[in-house]
C-alpha positions in Angstrom: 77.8 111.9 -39.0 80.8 111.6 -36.9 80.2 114.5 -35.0 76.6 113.5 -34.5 78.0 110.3 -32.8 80.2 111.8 -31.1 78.3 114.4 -29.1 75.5 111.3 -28.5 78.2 109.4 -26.9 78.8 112.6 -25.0 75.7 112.4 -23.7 75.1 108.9 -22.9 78.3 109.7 -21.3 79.0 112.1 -19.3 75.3 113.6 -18.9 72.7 111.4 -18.9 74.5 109.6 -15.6 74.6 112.8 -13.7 71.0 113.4 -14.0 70.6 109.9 -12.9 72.9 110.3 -10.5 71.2 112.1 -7.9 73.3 111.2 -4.8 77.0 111.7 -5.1 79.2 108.7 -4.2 80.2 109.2 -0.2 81.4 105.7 0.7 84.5 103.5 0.0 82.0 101.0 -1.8 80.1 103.6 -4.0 83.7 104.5 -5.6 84.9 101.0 -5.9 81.6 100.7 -7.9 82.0 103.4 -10.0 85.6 102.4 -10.1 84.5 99.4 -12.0 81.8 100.9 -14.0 84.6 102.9 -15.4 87.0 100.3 -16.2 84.5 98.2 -18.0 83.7 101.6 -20.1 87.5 101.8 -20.7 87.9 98.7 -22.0 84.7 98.8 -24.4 86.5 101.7 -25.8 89.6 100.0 -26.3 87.8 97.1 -27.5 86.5 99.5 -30.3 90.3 101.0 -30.9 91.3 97.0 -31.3 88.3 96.4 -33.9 88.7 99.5 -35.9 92.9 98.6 -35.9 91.8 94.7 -37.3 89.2 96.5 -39.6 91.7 99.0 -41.9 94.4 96.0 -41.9 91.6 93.6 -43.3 90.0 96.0 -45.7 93.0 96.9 -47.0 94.3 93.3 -47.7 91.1 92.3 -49.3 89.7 95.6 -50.5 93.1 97.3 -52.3 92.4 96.5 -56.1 95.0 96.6 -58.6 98.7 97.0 -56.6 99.5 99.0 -59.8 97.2 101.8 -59.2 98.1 102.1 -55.3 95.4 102.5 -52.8 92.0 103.1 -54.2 90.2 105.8 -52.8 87.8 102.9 -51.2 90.6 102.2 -48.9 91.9 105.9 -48.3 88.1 106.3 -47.4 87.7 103.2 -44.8 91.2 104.5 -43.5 89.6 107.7 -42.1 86.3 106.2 -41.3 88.5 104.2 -38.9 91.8 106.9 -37.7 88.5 109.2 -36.8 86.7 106.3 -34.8 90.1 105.1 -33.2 91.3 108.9 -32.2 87.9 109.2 -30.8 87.9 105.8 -28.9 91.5 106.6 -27.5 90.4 110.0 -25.8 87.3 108.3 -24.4 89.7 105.4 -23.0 91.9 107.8 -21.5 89.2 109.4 -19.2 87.4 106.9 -18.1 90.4 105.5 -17.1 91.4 108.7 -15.9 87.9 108.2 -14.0 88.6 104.4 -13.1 91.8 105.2 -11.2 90.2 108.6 -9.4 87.2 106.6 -7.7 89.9 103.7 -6.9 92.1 105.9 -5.0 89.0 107.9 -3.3 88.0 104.2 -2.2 90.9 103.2 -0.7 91.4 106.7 0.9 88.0 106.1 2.3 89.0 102.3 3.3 92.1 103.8 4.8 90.0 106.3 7.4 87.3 103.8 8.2 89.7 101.1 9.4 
């Protein structure tokens, strides 16, 4: 299932824009736009990483059962539904931030020789 996710967010992602993207960004304005675009997709990602962070801590308060018998296997269970989701999210972050700060410095690059 995981995997399955994963290579649809690949997709939706990476692909699907660049077939929608026909024309490839020439001016200062196109990158600051796709700067943004970026960002915003950095921060939904993090956004996840923060939810799936709140979401072990909270299942595992409510969810542990009887302290004697340690973690149940409930909890071991939501613990690497969410590790796989956050590991995921983080890479993801990391290059469309990667992405955010590359179209930011071609824009101002680009400011830089038009003024």
């Amino acid at each position: 299932k995981i995997l399955k996710m994963t290579m649809f967010l690949f997709v939706l992602t990476f692909i699907l824009p660049l077939a929608v993207m026909a024309d490839v960004p020439q001016t200062a304005e196109d990158h600051r736009q796709l700067a943004e675009a970026y960002q915003k997709k950095a921060e939904a990602e993090r956004e996840i990483i923060r939810e799936h962070e709140k979401m072990k801590i909270e299942y595992r308060e409510h969810s542990a059962g009887n302290p004697k018998f340690g973690e149940t296997r409930w909890v071991k269970k939501m613990d690497r539904h969410c590790n796989a989701l956050i590991g995921k999210a983080k890479v993801l972050a990391e290059e469309f931030q990667k992405f955010a700060d590359w179209h930011g410095m071609r824009a101002a690059e680009l400011e830089g020789e038009e003024g």
